[in-house]
Each structure stands twice: as C-alpha cells, then as structure tokens.
DRENLO-664669 format. One record per residue (C-alpha): residue in three letters; chain; x, y, z. Coordinates in steps of 0.02 Angstrom, whole numbers, plus 50000, padded with zeros to 5 digits. Example, Ala and Ser with C-alpha at 12.3 -4.5 7.8 and 13.67 -1.06 7.14 Angstrom:
BEGIN
 type mol     u     v     w
  Ala   A 50615 49775 50390
  Ser   A 50684 49947 50357
This chain:
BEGIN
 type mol     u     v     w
  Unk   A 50599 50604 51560
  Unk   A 50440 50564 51672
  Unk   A 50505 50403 51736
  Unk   A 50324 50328 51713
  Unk   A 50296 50199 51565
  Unk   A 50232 50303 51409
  Unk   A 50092 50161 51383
  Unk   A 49959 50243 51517
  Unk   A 49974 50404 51419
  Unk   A 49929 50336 51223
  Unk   A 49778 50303 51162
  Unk   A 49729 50205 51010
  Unk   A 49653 50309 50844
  Unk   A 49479 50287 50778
  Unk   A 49574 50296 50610
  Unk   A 49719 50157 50660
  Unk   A 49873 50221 50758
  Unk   A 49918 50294 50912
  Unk   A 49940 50459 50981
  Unk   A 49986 50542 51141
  Unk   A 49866 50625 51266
  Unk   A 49967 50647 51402
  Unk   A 50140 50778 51383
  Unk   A 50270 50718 51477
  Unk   A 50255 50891 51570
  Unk   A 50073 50836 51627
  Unk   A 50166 50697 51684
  Unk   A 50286 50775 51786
  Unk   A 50279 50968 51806
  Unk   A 50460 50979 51809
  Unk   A 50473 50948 51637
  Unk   A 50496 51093 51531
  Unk   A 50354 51153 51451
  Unk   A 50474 51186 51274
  Unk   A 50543 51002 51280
  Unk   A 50359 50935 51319
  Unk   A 50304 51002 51163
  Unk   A 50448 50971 51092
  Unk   A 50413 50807 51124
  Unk   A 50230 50814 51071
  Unk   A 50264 50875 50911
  Unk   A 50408 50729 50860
  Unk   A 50260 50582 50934
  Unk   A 50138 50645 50808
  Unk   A 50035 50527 50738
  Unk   A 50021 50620 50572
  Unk   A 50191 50640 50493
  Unk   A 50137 50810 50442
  Unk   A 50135 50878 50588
  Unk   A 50309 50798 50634
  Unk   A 50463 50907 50612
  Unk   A 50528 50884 50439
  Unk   A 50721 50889 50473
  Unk   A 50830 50858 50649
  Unk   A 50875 51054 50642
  Unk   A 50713 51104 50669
  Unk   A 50665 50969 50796
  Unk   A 50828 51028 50871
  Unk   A 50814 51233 50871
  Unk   A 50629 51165 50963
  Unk   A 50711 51085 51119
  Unk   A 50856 51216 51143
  Unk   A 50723 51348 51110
  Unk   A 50823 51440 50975
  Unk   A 50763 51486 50788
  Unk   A 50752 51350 50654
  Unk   A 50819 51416 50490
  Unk   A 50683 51465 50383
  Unk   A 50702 51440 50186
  Unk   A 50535 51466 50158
  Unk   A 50397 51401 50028
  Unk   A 50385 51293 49952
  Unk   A 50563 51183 49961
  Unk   A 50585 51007 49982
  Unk   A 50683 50906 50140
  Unk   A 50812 50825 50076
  Unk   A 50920 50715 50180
  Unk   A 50869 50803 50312
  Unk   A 50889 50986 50245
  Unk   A 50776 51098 50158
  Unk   A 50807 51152 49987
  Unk   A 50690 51308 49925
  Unk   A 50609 51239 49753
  Unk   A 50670 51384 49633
  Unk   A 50596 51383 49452
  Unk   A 50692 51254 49368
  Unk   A 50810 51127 49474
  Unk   A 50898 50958 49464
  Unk   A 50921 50813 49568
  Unk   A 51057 50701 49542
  Unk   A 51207 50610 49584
  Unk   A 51352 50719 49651
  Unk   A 51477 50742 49542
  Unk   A 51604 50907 49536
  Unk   A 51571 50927 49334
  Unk   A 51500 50865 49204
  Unk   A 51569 50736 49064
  Unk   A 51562 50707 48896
  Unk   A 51395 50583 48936
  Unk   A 51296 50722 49011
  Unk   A 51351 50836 48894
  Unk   A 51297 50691 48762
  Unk   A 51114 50702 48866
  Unk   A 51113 50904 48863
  Unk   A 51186 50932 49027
  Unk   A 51300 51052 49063
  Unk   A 51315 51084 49230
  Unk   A 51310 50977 49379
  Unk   A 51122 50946 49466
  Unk   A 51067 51101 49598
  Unk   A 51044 50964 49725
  Unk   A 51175 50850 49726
  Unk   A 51151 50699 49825
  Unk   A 51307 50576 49874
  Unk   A 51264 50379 49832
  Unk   A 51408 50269 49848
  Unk   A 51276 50129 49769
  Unk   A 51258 50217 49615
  Unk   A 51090 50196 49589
  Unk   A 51036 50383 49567
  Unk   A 51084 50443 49401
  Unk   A 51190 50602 49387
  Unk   A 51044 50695 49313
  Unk   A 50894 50601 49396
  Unk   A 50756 50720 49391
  Unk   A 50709 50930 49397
  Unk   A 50595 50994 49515
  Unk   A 50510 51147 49439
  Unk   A 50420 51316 49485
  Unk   A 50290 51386 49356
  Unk   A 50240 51568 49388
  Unk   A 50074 51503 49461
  Unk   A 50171 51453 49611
  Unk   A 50111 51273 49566
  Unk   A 50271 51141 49587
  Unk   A 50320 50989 49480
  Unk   A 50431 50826 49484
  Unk   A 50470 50758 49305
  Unk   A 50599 50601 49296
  Unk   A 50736 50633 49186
  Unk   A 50740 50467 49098
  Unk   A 50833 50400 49232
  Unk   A 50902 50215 49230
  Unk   A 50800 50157 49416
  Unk   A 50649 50284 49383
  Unk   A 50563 50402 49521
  Unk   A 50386 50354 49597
  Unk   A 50273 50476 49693
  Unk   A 50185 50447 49850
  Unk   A 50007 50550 49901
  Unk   A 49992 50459 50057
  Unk   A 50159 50481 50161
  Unk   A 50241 50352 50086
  Unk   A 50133 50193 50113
  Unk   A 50087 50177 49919
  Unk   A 50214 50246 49781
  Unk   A 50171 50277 49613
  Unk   A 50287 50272 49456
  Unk   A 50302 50444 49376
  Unk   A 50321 50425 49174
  Unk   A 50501 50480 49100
  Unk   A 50499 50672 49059
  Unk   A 50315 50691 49100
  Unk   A 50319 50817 49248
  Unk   A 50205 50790 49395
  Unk   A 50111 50905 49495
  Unk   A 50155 50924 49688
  Unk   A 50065 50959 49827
  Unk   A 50096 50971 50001
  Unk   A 50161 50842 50085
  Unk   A 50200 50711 49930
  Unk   A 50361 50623 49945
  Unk   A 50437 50572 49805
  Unk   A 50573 50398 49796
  Unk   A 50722 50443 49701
  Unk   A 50772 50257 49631
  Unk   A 50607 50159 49644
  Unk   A 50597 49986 49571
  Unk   A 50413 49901 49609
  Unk   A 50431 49748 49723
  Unk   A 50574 49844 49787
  Unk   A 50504 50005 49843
  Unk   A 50616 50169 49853
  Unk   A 50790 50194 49874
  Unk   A 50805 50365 49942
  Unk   A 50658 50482 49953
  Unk   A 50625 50667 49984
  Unk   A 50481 50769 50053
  Unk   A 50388 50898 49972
  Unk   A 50332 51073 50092
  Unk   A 50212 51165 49987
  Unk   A 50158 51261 50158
C-alpha cells in the first residue's frame, strides 16, 4: 500500500506486543484515509478493538454499513448471532432423533454449526439471557466439554456440565476443549 517496509512504523509495547504508530496514509498521503483506518483498526494490538467478523472489516474498506444485530450476540464463524433468552449450540443436523429426544431435545440447536469431525455434540451447549441483561454459557453434558477463556484466548478454563457461566465482554468460549489439546472451535462473546 505504502511501498515502505511496515517495520519503521511499529513500535514495541510496554505491556509485550506491537502496535502501529504510523497509518499507512501518514505514510503516503495518497492512501485513503477510510482504508488507513481500515487498516489501523485490523493491526490492533488488542483483539478487542479488532473487527470481530470479515463483514464488518469489509463494509470498513468499501465504506458501506456493517450489519448491525446488536447487543449482546456472539461471532460465530465469522457471523454474529444476537444472544436471545434461551439458545443452543450444536452440531447441524435438519431434525432431531430418537437420541435427542431420549436427552429432552426436540428441536434442532438455534445455532447450528457444520463439523465434518464430529466432535461437537448435536446439543453442545445454550447460551442464555436472564432479564437482568446478564448472559450465560452452560455445557450441555457434552461428550468433548466447553472451556472459557477471560483473557482472549491465551488461558481456557473448563466450564462444569450444566452449571451455566456468566459472560462478559469479550470472553471466548472453545466449543470441544480437551486440556493438553486446547479448543476445537471457539466463539466470541460481544456484550458491548
């Protein structure tokens, strides 16, 4: 974009890392001011501050709207799902058999998730709403467990079976988690 090696514009963290201080439109003043903080934004040290799916990063460079689904929802493969006041996660599957039915499942999971591994279990865990506002994980006695991270995802904690978990802001949570392992497939938690 600026045809000058990036190294001359980081600068090394107090707190570890690196961040930019340069844009690339500092750089060179052609650059458009949208895609240098476009740009900006996706370099972020702090994953936080990072878009949380390709559509938004996206709708950022062309300059258009990113969808909204408001507060609070999780990003799930790359999508956002609104967190609504009781919800499943699970495998995909079009209906459901005489083994969920066996487990008290009737219907198929709200957030059906395609694993060709098999490793997520058709009804793998509900995300909840209580009418504080305040959100919840709560593994649904699945066979390769959930875990729950507080710190972006460098340290995961197992979450008990049927115990739900509070969320907050920013958690992500590993949907198949086996220690030694690590997770399988995680999601991200928005609470704002």
């Amino acid at each position: 974009m600026t045809a000058k090696d990036p190294q001359a514009s980081i600068r090394k963290l107090q707190q570890g890392g690196e961040e930019l201080f340069q844009s690339p439109h500092d750089l060179e003043p052609s650059v458009p001011q949208g895609l240098s903080d476009a740009v900006m934004k996706a370099m972020s040290f702090d994953p936080k501050q990072r878009y949380q799916t390709t559509q938004d990063m996206s709708a950022a460079i062309i300059g258009g709207p990113s969808k909204q689904v408001g507060y609070p929802h999780v990003v799930v493969l790359g999508k956002k799902c609104r967190v609504k006041k009781d919800m499943q996660i699970g495998r995909e599957h079009k209906s459901c058999d005489k083994r969920c039915s066996k487990n008290g499942y009737k219907h198929p999971p709200e957030i059906g998730i395609v694993d060709s591994e098999l490793y997520l279990s058709k009804h793998h865990a509900k995300l909840s709403k209580d009418g504080t506002g305040q959100c919840w994980i709560e593994d649904l006695g699945s066979l390769n467990g959930t875990a729950m991270s507080h710190d972006g995802g460098k340290s995961f904690r197992p979450i008990p079976e049927y115990k739900r978990q509070p969320l907050s802001d920013g958690d992500i949570v590993a949907l198949v988690y086996k220690a030694g392992k690590g997770p399988y497939m995680t999601i991200a938690f928005k609470a704002s």
